[in-house]
C-alpha positions as CSV (number, residue, x, y, z in Angstrom):
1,X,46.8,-65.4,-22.0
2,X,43.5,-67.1,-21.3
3,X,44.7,-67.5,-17.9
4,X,45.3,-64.0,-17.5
5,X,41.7,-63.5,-18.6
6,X,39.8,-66.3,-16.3
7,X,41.8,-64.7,-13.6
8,X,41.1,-60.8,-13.8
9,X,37.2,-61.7,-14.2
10,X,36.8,-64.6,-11.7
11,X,39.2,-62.1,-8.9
12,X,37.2,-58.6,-10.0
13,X,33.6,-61.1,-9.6
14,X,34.7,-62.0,-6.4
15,X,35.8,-58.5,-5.2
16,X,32.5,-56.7,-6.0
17,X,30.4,-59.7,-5.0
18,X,32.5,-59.2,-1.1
19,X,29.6,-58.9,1.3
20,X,32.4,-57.7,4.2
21,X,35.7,-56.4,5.0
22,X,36.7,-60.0,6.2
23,X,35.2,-61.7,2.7
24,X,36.9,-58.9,0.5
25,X,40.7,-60.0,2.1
26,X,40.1,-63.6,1.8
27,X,39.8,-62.5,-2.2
28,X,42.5,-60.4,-1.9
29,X,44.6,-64.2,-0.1
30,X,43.5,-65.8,-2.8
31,X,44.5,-63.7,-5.8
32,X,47.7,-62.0,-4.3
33,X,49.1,-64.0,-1.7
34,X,52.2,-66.1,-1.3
35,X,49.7,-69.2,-2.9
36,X,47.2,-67.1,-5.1
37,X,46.6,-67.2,-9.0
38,X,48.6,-63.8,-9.7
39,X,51.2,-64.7,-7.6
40,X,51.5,-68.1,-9.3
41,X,51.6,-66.3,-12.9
42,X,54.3,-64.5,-11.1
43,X,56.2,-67.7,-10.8
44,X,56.0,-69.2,-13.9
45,X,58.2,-65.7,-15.6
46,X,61.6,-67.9,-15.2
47,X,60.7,-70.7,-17.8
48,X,60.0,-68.6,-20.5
49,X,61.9,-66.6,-23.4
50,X,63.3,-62.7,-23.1
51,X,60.9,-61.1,-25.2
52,X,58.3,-63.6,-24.2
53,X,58.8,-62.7,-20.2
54,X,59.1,-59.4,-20.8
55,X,55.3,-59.0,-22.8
56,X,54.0,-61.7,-20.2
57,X,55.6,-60.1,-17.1
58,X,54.2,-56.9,-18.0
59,X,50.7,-57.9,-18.3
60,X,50.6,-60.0,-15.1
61,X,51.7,-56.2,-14.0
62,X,48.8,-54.9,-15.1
63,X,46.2,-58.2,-14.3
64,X,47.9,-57.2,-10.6
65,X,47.3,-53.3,-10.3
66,X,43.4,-53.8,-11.8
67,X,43.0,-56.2,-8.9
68,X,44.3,-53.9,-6.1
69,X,42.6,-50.9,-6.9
70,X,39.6,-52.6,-7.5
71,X,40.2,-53.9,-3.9
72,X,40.9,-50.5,-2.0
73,X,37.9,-49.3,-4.2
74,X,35.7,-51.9,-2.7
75,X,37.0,-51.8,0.9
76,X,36.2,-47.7,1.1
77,X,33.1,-48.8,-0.3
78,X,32.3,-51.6,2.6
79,X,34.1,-49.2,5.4
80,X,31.4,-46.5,4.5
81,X,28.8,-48.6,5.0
82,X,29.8,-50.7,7.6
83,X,30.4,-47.0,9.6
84,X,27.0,-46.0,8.4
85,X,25.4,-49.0,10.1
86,X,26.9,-48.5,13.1
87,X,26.4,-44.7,13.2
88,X,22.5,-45.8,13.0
89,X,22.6,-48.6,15.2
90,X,24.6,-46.3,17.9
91,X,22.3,-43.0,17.8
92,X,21.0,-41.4,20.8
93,X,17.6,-40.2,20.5
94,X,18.3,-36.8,22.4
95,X,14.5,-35.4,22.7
96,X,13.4,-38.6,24.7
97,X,12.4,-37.8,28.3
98,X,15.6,-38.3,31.0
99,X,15.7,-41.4,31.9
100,X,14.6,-42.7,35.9
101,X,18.6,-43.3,37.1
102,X,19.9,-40.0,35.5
103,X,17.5,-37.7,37.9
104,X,18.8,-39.4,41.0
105,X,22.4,-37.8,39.8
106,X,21.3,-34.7,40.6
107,X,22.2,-31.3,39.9
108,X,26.2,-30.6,38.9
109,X,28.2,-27.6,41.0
110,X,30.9,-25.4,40.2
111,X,34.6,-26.1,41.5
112,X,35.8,-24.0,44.4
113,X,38.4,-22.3,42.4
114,X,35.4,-21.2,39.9
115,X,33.4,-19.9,42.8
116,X,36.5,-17.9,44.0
117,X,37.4,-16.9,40.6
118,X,33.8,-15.1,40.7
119,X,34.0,-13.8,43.5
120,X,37.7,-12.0,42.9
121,X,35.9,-10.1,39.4
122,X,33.1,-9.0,41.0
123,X,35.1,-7.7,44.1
124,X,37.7,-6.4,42.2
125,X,35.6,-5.5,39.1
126,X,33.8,-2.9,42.2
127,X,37.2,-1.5,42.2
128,X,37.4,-0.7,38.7
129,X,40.0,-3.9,37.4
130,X,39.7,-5.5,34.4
131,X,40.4,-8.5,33.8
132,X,43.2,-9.6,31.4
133,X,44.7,-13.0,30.4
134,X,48.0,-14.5,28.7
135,X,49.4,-17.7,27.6
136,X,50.1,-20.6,29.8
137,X,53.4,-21.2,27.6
138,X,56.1,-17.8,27.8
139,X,59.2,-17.4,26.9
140,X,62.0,-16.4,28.9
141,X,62.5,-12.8,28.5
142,X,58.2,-12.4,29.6
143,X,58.2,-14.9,32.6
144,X,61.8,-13.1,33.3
145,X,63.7,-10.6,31.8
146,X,61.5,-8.1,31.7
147,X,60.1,-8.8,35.3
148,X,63.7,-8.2,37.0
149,X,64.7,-11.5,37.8
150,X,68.0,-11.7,37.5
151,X,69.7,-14.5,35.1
152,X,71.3,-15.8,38.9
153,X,67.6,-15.5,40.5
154,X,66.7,-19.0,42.2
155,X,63.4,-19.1,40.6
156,X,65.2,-19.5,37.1
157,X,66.5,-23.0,38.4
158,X,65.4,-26.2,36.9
159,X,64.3,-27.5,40.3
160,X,61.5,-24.5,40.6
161,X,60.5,-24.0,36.6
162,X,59.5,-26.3,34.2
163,X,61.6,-25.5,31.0
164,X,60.2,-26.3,27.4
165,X,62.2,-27.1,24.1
166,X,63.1,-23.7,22.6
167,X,61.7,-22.0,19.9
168,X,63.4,-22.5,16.2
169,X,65.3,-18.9,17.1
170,X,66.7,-20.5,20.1
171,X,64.9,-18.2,22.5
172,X,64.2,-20.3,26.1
173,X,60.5,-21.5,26.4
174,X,58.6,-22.0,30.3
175,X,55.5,-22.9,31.8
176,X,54.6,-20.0,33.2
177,X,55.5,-19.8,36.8
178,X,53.6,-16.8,37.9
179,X,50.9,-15.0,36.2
180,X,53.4,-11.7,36.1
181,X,54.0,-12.0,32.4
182,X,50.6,-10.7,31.6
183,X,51.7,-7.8,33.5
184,X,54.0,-7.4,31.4
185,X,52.6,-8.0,28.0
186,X,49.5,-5.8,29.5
187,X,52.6,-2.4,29.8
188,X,53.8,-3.1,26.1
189,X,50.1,-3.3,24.3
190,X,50.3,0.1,22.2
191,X,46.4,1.2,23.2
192,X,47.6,0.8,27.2
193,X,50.6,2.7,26.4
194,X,48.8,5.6,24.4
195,X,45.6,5.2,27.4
196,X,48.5,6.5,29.6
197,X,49.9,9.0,27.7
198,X,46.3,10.5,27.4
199,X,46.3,10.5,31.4
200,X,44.5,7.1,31.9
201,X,45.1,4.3,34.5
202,X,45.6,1.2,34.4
203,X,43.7,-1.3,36.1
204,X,43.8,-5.0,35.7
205,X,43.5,-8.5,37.5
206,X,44.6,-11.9,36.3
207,X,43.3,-15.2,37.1
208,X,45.1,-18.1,35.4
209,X,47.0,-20.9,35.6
210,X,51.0,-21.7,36.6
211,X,53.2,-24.4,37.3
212,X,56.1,-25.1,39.4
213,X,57.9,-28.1,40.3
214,X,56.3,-28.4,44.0
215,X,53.8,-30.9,45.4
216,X,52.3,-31.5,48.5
217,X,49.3,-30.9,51.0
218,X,49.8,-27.3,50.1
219,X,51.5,-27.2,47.0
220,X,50.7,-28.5,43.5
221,X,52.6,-28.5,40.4
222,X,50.0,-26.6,38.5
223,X,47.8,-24.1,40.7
224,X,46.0,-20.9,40.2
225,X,47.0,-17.2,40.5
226,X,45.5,-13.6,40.5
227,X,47.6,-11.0,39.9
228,X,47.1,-7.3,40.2
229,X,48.3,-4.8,38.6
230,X,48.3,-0.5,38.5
231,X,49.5,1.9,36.4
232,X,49.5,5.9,36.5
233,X,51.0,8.9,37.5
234,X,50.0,9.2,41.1
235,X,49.7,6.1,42.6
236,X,51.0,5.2,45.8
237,X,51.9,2.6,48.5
238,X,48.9,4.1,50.5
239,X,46.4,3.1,47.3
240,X,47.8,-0.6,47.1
241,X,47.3,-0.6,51.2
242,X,43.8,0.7,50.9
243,X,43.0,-2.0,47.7
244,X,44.1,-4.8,49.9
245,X,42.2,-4.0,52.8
246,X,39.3,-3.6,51.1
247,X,39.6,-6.8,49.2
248,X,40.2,-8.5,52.5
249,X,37.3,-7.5,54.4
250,X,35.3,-8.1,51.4
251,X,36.5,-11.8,50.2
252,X,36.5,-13.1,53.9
253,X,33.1,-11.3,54.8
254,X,34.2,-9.7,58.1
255,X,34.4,-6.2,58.9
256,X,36.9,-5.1,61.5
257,X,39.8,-7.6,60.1
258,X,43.1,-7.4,61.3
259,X,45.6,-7.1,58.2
260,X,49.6,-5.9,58.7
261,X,51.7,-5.3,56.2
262,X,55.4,-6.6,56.7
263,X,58.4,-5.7,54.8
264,X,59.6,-8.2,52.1
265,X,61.4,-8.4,48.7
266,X,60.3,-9.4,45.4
267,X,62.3,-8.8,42.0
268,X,59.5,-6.8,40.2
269,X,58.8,-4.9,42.8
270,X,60.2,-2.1,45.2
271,X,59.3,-1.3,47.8
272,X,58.0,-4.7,48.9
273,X,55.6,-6.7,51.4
274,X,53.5,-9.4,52.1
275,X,50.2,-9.4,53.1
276,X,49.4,-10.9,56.9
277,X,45.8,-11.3,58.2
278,X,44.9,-12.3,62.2
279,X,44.1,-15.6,63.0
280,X,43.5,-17.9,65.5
281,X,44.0,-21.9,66.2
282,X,41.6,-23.7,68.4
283,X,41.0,-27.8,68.5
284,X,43.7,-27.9,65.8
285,X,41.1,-26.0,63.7
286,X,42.2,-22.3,61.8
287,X,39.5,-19.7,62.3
288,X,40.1,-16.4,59.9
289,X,40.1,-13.2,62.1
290,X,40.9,-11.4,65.8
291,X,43.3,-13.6,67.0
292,X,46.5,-14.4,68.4
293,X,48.2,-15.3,65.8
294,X,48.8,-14.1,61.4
295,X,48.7,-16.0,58.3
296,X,50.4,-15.3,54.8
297,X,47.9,-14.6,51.7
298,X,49.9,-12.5,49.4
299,X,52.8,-10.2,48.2
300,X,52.7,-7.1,46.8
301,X,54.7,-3.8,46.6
302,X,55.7,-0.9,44.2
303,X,56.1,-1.9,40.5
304,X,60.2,-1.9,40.4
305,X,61.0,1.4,37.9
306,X,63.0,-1.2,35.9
307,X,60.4,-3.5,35.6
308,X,58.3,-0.2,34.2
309,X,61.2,0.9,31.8
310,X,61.5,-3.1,30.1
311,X,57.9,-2.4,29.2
312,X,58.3,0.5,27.2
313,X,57.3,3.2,29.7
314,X,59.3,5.9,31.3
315,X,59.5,5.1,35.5
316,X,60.1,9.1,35.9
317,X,56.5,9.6,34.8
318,X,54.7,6.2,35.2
319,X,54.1,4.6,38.6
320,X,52.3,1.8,40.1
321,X,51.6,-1.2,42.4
322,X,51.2,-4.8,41.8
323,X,50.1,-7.7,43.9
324,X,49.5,-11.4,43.6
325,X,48.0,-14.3,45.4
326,X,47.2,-18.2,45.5
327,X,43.7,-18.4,44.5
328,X,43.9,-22.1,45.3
329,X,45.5,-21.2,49.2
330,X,42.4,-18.4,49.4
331,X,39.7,-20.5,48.7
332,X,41.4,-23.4,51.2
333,X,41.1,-20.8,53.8
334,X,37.9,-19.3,53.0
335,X,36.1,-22.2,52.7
336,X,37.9,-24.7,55.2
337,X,39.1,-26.9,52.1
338,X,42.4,-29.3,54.3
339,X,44.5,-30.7,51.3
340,X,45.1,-28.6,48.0
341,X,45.4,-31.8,46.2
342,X,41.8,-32.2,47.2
343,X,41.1,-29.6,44.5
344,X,42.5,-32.0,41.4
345,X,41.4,-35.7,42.4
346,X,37.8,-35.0,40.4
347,X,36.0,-36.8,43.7
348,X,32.3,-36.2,42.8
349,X,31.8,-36.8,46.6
350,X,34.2,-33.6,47.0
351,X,32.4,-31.8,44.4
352,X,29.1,-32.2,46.1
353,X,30.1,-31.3,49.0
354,X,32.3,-28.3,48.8
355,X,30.8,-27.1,45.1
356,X,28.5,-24.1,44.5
357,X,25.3,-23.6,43.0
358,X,25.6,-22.3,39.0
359,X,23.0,-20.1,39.9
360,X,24.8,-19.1,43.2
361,X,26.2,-15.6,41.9
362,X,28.9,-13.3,44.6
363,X,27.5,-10.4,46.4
364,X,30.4,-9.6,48.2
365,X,30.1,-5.8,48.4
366,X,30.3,-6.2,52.6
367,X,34.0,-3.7,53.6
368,X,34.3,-2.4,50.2
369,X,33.1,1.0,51.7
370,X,30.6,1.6,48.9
């Protein structure tokens, strides 16, 4: 029993008088190791009686739990400080004048995609859009279903959409691969659906991210999209030609732009078209306007009646138009950007030289007929 005693005071000394974390375990080594005074106590349990093992064992029991919490007491105790010190050692005096090196840095810029981003809401913000947004993660029946993709549709495939684990009800989870769903979940809001029945329009754009198993000069598996969308009683192909135009003339800054309309098919939509505008290639270089030759930017078309009806509303009353473009592939041609990838590699060299100002705010009211 006096062993028990000399023990428990010399181990607790030695604990609180630990200076460090690496001191404090060298007193844990030495009372609880495979070689230290507990566990030697430990030891000796076999060459004494029943009764007196059993009195024994159980106070070495206790000798040992006094020790370790007195240990995990001290080591919060020395982590505290030691992360004290070193939070006043590391501090950063923030009101001290910037230092000579950081000035040369110079001044940061936005991304090109910001830039565009900008310039679509105040162009289309002139038309009366809102803007609207919606999770990067969908499920199937948004992304989908309610869209008019068939369950056959290629764009279901694994090689085009990047599928998720499914939710605990089983229901199929995507990256979004378009920034459709929003239209979607923009139809079934209950204020949008009593807005309409009150003889209101709807009128909204949507920036946002979306993914699709596709990479190269051109393509990226996660890129940016705009959709847009309208909803009322009247609306018409002639409406959605006259939005487009406008939005042409006004994002590429030119006036008398040749645009043409061809004949296409999309699931959500019907009737259905993409969006050509003129250009020309000289020296290997693309120059946007009169020309000999047309370029791709978008597709658009009629909302499809049953894309109308899987959002609550009745196609017999409701109409509308929809469109949607690569803000990515717009910016690339507005601003002479070669390699989409260009736009993820985070090349401060790139930045610099294709950024904008923060200050550098759109006024792109030019062939908006305002």
């Amino acid at each position: 029993m006096d062993d028990l005693s000399t023990i428990r005071s010399e181990a607790l000394g030695a604990v609180a008088a630990a200076a460090d974390l690496g001191a404090l375990d060298a007193v844990r080594v030495a009372a609880l190791g495979k070689k230290g005074s507990v566990t030697g106590l430990m030891k000796t349990l076999g060459g004494l009686a029943p009764d007196a093992r059993r009195e024994f064992g159980a106070r070495v029991n206790q000798l040992k739990s006094e020790i370790e919490a007195a240990l995990e007491a001290r080591k919060a105790s020395l982590g505290a400080s030691a992360l004290a010190d070193r939070l006043a050692a590391e501090k950063v005096d923030v009101s001290l004048p910037t230092r000579p090196d950081f000035a040369n840095w110079g001044q940061g810029t936005l991304h090109p995609i910001g830039q565009v981003m900008d310039e679509l809401a105040a162009i289309f913000g002139e038309m009366g859009f809102a803007w609207a947004e919606g999770p990067d993660i969908e499920d199937d029946w948004h992304n989908f279903t309610a869209l008019n993709i068939p369950p056959d549709h290629p764009a279901r495939q694994m090689q085009d959409t990047f599928y998720l684990p499914p939710r605990a009800d089983g229901t199929p989870m995507v990256l979004r691969t378009h920034t459709s769903p929003v239209q979607a979940r923009t139809m079934l809001d209950k204020a949008v659906q009593k807005m309409l029945a009150d003889g209101g329009s709807l009128r909204v754009i949507v920036p946002g991210r979306t993914f699709r198993l596709d990479s190269d000069a051109t393509h990226t598996p996660m890129f940016h999209q705009v959709e847009g969308l309208v909803i009322d009683r009247t609306t018409h192909m002639g409406h959605l030609k006259g939005c487009l135009v406008d939005f042409c003339r006004a994002f590429f800054e030119v006036d008398e732009f040749p645009i043409r309309f061809r004949p296409s098919y999309f699931p959500f939509t019907e009737p259905s078209a993409e969006l050509d505008i003129g250009c020309s290639w000289k020296d290997g270089e693309l120059r946007i306007g009169a020309g000999d030759s047309w370029l791709e930017i978008l597709g658009c078309g009629m909302v499809h009646p049953r894309a109308i009806a899987n959002c609550g509303l009745d196609p017999a009353v409701y109409q509308g138009f929809a469109f949607g473009m690569g803000i990515d592939r717009i910016a690339m041609l507005k601003y002479g950007i070669p390699d989409l990838r260009s736009f993820f590699d985070s090349d401060l060299r790139w930045l610099r030289h294709y950024g904008f100002s923060a200050l550098e705010w759109p006024s792109l009211t030019q062939g908006l007929g305002r």
